[in-house]
Backbone atoms as SQL, in Angstrom:
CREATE TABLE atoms (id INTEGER PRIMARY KEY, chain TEXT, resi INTEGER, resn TEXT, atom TEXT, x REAL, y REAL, z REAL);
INSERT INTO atoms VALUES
  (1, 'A', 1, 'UNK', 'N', -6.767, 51.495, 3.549),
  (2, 'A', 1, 'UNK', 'CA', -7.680, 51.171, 4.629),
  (3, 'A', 1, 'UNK', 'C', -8.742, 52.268, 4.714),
  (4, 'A', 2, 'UNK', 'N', -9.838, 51.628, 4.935),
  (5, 'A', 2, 'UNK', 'CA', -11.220, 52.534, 5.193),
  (6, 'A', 2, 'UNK', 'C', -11.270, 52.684, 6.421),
  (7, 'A', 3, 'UNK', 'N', -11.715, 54.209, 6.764),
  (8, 'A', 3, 'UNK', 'CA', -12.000, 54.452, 8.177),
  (9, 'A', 3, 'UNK', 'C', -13.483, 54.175, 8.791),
  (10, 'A', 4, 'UNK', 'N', -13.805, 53.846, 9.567),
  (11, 'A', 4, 'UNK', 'CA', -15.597, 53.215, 9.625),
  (12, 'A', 4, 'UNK', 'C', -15.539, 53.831, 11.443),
  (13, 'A', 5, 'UNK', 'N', -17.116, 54.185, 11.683),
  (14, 'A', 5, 'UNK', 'CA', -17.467, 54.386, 12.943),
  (15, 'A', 5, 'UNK', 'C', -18.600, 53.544, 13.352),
  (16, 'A', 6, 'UNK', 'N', -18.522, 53.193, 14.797),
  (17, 'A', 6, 'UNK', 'CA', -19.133, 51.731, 14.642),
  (18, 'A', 6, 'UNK', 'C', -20.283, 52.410, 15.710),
  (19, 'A', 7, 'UNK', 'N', -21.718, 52.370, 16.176),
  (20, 'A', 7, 'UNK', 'CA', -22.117, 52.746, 17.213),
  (21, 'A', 7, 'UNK', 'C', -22.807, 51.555, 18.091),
  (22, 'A', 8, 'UNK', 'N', -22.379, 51.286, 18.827),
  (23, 'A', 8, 'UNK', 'CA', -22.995, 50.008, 19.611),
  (24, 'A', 8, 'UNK', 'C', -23.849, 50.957, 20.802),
  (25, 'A', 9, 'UNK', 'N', -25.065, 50.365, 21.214),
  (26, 'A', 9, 'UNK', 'CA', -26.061, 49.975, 22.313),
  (27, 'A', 9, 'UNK', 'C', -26.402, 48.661, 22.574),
  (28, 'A', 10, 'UNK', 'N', -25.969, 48.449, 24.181),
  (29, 'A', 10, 'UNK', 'CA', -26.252, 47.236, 24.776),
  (30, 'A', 10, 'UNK', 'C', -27.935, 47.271, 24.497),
  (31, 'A', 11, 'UNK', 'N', -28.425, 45.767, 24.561),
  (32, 'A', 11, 'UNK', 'CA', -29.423, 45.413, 25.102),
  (33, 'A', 11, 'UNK', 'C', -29.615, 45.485, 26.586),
  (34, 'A', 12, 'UNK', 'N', -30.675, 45.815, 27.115),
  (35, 'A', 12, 'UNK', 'CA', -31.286, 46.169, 28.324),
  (36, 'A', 12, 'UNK', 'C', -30.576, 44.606, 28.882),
  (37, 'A', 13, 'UNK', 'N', -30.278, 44.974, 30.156),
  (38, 'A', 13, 'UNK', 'CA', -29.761, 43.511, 31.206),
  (39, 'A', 13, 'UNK', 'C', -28.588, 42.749, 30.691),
  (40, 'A', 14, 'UNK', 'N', -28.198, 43.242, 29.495),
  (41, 'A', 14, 'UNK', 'CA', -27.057, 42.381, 29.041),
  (42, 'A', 14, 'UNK', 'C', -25.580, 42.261, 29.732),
  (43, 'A', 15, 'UNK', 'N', -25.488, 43.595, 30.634),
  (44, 'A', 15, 'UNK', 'CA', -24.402, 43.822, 31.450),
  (45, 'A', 15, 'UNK', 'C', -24.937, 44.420, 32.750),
  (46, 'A', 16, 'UNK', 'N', -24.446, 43.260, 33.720),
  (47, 'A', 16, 'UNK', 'CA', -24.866, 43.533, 35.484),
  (48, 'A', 16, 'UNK', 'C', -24.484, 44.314, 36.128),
  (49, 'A', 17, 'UNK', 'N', -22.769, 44.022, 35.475),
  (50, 'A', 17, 'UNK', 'CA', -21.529, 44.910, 36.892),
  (51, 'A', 17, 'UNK', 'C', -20.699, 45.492, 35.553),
  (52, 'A', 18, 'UNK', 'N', -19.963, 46.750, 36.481),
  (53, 'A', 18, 'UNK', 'CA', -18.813, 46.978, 35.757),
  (54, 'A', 18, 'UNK', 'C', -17.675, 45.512, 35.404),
  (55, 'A', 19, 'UNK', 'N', -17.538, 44.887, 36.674),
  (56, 'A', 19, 'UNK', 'CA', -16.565, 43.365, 35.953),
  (57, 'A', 19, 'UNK', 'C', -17.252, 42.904, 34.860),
  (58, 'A', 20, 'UNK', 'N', -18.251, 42.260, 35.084),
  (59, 'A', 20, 'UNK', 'CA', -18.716, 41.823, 33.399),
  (60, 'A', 20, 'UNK', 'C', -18.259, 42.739, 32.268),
  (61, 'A', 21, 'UNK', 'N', -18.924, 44.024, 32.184),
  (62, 'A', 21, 'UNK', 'CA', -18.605, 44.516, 30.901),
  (63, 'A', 21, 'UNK', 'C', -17.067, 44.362, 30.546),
  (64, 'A', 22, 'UNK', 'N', -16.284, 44.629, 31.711),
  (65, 'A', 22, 'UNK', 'CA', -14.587, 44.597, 31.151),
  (66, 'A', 22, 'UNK', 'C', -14.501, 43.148, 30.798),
  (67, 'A', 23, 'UNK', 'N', -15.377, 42.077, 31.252),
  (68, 'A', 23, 'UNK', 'CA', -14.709, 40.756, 30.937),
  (69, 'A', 23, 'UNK', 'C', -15.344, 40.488, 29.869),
  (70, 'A', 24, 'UNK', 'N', -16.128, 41.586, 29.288),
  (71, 'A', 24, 'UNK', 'CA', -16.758, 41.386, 28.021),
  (72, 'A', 24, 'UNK', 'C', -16.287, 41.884, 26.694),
  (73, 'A', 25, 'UNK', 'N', -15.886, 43.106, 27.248),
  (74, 'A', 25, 'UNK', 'CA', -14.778, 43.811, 25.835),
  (75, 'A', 25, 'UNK', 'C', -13.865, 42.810, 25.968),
  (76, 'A', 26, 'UNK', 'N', -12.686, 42.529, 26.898),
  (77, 'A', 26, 'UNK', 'CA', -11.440, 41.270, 26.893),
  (78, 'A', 26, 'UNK', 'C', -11.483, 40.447, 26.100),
  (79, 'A', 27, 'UNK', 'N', -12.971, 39.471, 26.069),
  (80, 'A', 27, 'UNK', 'CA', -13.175, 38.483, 25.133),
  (81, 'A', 27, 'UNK', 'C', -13.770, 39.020, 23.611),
  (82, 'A', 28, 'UNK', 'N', -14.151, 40.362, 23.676),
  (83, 'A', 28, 'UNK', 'CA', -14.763, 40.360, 22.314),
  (84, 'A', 28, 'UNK', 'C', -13.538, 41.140, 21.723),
  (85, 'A', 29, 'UNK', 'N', -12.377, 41.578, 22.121),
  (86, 'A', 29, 'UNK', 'CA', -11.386, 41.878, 21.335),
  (87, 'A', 29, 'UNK', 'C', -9.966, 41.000, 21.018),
  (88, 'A', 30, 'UNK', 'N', -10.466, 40.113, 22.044),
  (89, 'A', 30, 'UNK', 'CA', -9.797, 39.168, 21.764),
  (90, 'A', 30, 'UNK', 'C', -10.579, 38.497, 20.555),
  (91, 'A', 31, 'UNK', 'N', -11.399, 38.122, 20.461),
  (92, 'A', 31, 'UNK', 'CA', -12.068, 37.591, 19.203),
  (93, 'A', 31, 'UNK', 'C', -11.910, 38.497, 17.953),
  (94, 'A', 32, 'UNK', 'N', -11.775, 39.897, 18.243),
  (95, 'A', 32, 'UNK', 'CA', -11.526, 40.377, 16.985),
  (96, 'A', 32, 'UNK', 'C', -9.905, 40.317, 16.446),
  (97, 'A', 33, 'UNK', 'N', -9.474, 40.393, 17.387),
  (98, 'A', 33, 'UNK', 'CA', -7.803, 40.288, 17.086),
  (99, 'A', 33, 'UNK', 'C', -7.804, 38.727, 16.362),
  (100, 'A', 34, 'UNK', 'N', -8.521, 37.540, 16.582),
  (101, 'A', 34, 'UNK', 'CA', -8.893, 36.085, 16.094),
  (102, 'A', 34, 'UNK', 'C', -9.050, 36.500, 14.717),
  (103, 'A', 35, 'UNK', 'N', -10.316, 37.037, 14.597),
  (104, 'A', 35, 'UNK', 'CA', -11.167, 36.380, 13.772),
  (105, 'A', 35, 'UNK', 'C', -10.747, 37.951, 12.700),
  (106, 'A', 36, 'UNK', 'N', -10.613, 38.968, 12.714),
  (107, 'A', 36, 'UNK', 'CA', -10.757, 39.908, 12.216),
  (108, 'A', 36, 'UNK', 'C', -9.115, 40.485, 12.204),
  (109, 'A', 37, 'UNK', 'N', -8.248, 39.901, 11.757),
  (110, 'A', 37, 'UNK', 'CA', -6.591, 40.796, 11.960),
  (111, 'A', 37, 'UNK', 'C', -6.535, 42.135, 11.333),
  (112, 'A', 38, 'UNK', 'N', -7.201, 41.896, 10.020),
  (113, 'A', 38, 'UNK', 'CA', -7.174, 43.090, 9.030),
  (114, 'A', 38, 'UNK', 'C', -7.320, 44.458, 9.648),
  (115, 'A', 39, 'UNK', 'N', -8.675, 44.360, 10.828),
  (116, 'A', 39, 'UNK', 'CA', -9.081, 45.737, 11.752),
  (117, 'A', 39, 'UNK', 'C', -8.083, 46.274, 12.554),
  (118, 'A', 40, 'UNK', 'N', -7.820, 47.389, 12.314),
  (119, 'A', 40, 'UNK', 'CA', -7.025, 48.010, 13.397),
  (120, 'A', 40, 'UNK', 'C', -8.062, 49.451, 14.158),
  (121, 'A', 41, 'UNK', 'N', -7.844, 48.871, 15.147),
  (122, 'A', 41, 'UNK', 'CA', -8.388, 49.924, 16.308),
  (123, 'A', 41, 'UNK', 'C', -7.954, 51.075, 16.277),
  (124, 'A', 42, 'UNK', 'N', -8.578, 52.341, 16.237),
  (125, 'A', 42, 'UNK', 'CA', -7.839, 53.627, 16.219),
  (126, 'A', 42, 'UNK', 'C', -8.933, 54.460, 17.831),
  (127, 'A', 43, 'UNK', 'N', -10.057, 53.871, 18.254),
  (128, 'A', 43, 'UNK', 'CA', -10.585, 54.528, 19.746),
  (129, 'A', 43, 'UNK', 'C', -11.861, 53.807, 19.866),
  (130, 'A', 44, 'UNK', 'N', -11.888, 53.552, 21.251),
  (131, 'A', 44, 'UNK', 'CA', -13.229, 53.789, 21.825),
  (132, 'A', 44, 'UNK', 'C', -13.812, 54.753, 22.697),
  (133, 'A', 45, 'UNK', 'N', -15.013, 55.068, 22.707),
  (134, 'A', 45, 'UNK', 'CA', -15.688, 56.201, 23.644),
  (135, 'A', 45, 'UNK', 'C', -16.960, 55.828, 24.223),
  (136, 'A', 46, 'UNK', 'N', -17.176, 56.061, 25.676),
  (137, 'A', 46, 'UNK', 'CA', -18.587, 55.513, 25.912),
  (138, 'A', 46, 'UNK', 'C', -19.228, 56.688, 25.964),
  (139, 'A', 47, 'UNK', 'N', -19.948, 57.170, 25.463),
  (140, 'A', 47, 'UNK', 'CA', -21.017, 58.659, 25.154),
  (141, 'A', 47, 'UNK', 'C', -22.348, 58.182, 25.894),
  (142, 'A', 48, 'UNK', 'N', -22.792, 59.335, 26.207),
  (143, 'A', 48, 'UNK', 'CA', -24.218, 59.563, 26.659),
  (144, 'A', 48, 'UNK', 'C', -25.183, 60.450, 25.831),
  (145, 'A', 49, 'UNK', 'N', -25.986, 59.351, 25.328),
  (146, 'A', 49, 'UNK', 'CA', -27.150, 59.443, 24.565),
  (147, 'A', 49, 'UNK', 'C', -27.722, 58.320, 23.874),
  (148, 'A', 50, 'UNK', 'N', -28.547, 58.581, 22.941),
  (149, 'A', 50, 'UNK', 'CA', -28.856, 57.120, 22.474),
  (150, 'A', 50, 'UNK', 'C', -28.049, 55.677, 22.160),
  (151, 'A', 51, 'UNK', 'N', -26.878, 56.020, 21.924),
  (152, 'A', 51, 'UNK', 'CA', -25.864, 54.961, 21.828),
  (153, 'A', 51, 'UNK', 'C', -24.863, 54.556, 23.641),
  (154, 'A', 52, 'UNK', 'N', -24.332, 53.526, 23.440),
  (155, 'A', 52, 'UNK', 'CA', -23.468, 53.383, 24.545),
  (156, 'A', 52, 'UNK', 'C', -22.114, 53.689, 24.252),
  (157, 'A', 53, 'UNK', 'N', -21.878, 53.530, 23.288),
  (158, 'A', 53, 'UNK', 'CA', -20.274, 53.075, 22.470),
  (159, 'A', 53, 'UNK', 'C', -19.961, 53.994, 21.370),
  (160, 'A', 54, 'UNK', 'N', -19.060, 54.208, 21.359),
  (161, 'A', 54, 'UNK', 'CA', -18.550, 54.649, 19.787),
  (162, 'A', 54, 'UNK', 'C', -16.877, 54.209, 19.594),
  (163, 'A', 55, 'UNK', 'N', -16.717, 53.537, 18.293),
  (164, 'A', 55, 'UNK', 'CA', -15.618, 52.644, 18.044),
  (165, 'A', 55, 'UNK', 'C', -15.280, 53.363, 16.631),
  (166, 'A', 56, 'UNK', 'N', -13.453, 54.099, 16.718),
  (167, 'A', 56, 'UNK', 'CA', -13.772, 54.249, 15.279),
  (168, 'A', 56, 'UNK', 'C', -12.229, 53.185, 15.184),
  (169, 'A', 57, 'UNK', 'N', -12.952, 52.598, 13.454),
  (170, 'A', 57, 'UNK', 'CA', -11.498, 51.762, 13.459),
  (171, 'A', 57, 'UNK', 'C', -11.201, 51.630, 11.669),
  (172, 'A', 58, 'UNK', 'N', -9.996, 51.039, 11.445),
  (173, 'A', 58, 'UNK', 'CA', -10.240, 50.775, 9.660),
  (174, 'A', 58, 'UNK', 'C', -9.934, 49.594, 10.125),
  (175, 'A', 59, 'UNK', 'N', -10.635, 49.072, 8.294),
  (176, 'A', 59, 'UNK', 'CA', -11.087, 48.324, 8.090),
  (177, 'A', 59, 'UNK', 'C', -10.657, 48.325, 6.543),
  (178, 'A', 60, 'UNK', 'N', -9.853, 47.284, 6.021),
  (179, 'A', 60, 'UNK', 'CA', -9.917, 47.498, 3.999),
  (180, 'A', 60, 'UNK', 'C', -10.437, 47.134, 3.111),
  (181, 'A', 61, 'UNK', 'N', -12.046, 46.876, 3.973),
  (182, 'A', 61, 'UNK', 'CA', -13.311, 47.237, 2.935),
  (183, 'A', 61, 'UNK', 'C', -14.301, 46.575, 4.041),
  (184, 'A', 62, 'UNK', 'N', -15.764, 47.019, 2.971),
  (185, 'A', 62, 'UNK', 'CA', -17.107, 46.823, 3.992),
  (186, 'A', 62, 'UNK', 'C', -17.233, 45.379, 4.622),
  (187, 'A', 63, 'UNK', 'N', -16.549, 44.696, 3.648),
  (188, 'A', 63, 'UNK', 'CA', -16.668, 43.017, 4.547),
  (189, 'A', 63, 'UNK', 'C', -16.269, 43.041, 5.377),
  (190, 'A', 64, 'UNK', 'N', -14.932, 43.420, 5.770),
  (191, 'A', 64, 'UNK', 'CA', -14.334, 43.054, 6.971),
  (192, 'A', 64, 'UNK', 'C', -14.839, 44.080, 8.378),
  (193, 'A', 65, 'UNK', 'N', -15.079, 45.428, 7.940),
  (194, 'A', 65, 'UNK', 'CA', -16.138, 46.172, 8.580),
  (195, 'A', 65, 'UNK', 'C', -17.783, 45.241, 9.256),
  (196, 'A', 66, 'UNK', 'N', -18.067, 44.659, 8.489),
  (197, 'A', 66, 'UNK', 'CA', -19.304, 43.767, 8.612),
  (198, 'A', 66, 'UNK', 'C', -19.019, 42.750, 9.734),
  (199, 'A', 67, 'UNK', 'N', -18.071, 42.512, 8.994),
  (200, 'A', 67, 'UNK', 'CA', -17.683, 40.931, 10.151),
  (201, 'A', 67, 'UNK', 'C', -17.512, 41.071, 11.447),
  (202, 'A', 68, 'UNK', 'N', -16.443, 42.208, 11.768),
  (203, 'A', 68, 'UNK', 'CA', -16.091, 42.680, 12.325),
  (204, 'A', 68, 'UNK', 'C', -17.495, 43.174, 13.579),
  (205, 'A', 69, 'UNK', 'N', -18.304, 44.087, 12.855),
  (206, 'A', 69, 'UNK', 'CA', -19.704, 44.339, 13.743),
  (207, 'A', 69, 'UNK', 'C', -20.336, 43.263, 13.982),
  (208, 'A', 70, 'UNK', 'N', -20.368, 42.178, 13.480),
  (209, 'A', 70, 'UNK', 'CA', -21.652, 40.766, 13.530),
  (210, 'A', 70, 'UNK', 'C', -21.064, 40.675, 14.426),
  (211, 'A', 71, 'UNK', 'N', -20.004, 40.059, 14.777),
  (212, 'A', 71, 'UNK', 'CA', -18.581, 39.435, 15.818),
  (213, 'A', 71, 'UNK', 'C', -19.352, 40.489, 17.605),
  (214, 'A', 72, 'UNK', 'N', -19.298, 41.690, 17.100),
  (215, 'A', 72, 'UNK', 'CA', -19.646, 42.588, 18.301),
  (216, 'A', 72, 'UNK', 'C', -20.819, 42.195, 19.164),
  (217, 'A', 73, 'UNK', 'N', -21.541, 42.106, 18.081),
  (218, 'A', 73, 'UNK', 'CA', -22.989, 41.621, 18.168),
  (219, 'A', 73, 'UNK', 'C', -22.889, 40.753, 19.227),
  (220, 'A', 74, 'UNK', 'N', -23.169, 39.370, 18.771),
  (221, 'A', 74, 'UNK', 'CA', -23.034, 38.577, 18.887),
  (222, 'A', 74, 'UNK', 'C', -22.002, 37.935, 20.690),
  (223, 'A', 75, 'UNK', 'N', -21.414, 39.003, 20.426),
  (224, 'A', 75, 'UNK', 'CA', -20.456, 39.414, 22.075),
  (225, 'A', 75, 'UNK', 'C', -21.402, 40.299, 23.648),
  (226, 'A', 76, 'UNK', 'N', -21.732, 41.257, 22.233),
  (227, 'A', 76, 'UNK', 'CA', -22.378, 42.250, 23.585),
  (228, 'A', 76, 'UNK', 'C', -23.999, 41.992, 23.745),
  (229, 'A', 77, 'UNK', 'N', -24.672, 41.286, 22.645),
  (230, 'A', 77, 'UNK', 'CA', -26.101, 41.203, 22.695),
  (231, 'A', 77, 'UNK', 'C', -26.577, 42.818, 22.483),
  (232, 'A', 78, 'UNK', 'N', -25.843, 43.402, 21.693),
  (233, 'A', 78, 'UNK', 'CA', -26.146, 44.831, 21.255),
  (234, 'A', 78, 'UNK', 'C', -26.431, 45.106, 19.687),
  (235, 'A', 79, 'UNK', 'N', -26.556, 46.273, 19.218),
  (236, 'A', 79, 'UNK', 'CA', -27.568, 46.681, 18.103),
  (237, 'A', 79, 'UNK', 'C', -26.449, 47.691, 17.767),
  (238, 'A', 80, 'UNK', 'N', -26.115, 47.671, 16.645),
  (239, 'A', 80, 'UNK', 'CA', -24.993, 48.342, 16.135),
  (240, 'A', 80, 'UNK', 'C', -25.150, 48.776, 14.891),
  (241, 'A', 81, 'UNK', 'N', -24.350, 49.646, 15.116),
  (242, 'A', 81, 'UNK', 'CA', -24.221, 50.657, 13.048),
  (243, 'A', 81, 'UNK', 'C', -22.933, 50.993, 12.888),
  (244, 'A', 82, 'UNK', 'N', -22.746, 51.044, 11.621),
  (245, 'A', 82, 'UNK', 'CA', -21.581, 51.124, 11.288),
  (246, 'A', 82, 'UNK', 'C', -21.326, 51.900, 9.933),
  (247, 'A', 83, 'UNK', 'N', -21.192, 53.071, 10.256),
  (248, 'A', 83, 'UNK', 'CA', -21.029, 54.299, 9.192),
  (249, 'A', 83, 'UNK', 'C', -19.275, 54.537, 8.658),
  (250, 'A', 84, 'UNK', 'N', -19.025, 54.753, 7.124),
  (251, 'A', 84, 'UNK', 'CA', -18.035, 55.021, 6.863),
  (252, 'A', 84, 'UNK', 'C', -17.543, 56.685, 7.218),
  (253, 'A', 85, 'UNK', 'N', -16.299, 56.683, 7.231),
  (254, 'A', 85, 'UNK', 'CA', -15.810, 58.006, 7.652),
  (255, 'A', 85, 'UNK', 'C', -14.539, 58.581, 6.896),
  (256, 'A', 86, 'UNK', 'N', -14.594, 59.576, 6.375),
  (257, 'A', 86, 'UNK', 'CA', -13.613, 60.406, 5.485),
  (258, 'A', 86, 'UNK', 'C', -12.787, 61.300, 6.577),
  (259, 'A', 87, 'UNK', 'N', -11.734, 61.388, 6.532),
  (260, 'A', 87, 'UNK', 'CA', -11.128, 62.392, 7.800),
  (261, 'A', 87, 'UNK', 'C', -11.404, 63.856, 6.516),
  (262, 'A', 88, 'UNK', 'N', -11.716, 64.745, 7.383),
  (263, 'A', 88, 'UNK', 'CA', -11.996, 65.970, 6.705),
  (264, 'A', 88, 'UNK', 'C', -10.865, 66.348, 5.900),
  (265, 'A', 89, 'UNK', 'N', -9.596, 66.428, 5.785),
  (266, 'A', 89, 'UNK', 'CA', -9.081, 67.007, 5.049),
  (267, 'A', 89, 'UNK', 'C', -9.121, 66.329, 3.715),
  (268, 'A', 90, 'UNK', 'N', -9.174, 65.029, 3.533),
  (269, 'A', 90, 'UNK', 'CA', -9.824, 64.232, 2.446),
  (270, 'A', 90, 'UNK', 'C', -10.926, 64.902, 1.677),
  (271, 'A', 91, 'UNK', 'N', -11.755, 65.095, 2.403),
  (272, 'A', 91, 'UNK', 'CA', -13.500, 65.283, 1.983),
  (273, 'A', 91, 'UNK', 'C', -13.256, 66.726, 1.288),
  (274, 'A', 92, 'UNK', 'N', -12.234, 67.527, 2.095),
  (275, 'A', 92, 'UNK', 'CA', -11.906, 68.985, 1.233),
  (276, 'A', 92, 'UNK', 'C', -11.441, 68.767, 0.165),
  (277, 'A', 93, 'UNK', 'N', -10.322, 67.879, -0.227),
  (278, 'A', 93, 'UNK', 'CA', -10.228, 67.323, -1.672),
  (279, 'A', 93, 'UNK', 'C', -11.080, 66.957, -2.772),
  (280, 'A', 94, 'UNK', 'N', -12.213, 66.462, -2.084),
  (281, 'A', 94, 'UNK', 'CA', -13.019, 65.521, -3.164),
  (282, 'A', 94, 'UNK', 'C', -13.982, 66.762, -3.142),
  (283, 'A', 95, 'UNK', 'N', -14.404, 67.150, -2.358),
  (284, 'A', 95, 'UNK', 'CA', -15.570, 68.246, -2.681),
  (285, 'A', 95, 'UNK', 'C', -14.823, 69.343, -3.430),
  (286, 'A', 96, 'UNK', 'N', -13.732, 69.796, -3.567),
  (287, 'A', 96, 'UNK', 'CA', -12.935, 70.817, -3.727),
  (288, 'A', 96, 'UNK', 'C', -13.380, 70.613, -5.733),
  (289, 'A', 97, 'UNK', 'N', -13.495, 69.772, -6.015),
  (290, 'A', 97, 'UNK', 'CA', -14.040, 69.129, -7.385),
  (291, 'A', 97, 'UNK', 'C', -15.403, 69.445, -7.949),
  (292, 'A', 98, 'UNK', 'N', -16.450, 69.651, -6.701),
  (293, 'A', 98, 'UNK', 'CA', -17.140, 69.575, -7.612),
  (294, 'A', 98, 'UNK', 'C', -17.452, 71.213, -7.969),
  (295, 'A', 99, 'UNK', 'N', -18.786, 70.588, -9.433),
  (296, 'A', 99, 'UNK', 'CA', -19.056, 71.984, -9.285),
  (297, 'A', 99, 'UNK', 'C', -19.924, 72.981, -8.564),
  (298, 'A', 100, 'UNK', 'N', -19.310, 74.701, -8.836),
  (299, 'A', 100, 'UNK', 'CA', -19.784, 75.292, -7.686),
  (300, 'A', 100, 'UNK', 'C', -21.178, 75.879, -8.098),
  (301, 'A', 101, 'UNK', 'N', -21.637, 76.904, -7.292),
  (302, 'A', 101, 'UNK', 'CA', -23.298, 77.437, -7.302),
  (303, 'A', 101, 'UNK', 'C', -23.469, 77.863, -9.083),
  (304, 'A', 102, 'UNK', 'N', -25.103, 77.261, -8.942),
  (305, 'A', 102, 'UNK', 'CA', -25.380, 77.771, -10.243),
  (306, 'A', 102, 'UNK', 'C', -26.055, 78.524, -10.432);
């Protein structure tokens, strides 16, 4: 499984009240649990700054990563990215390879 970080921002007016938004994640994870089984959730975070959201989850490959974000879309009326993610002690492995200063 691939680890992926997802960044969602609502569209302006898309959410009124705090009830909406919760009755909005409810149904859009319920749709992912539908439509997307493969994803497993590992967090969400609502941050302040250009984004609203940050979702990190795997995924066992970019399709289902994809689908997975359209699905969001399509839920929140939001604008999303979706970057892959190496947990660092990984990335010390693979860089640990290459070669060093020349």
């Amino acid at each position: 499984m691939q680890t992926f970080i997802m960044l969602t921002c609502l569209a302006p007016g898309a959410v009124k009240s705090p009830q909406v938004l919760e009755n909005l994640e409810r149904k859009a994870m319920d749709a992912i649990r539908e439509k997307c089984p493969d994803v497993e959730w590992k967090g969400s975070y609502a941050v302040l700054g250009p984004y609203d959201y940050v979702d990190i989850f795997q995924a066992p490959d970019i399709d289902a990563a994809t689908r997975m974000s359209t699905l969001i879309r399509t839920f929140g009326h939001a604008h999303t990215e979706i970057w892959s993610g190496t947990e660092w002690d990984r990335f010390k492995e693979v860089a640990r390879d290459l070669p060093g200063e020349t």
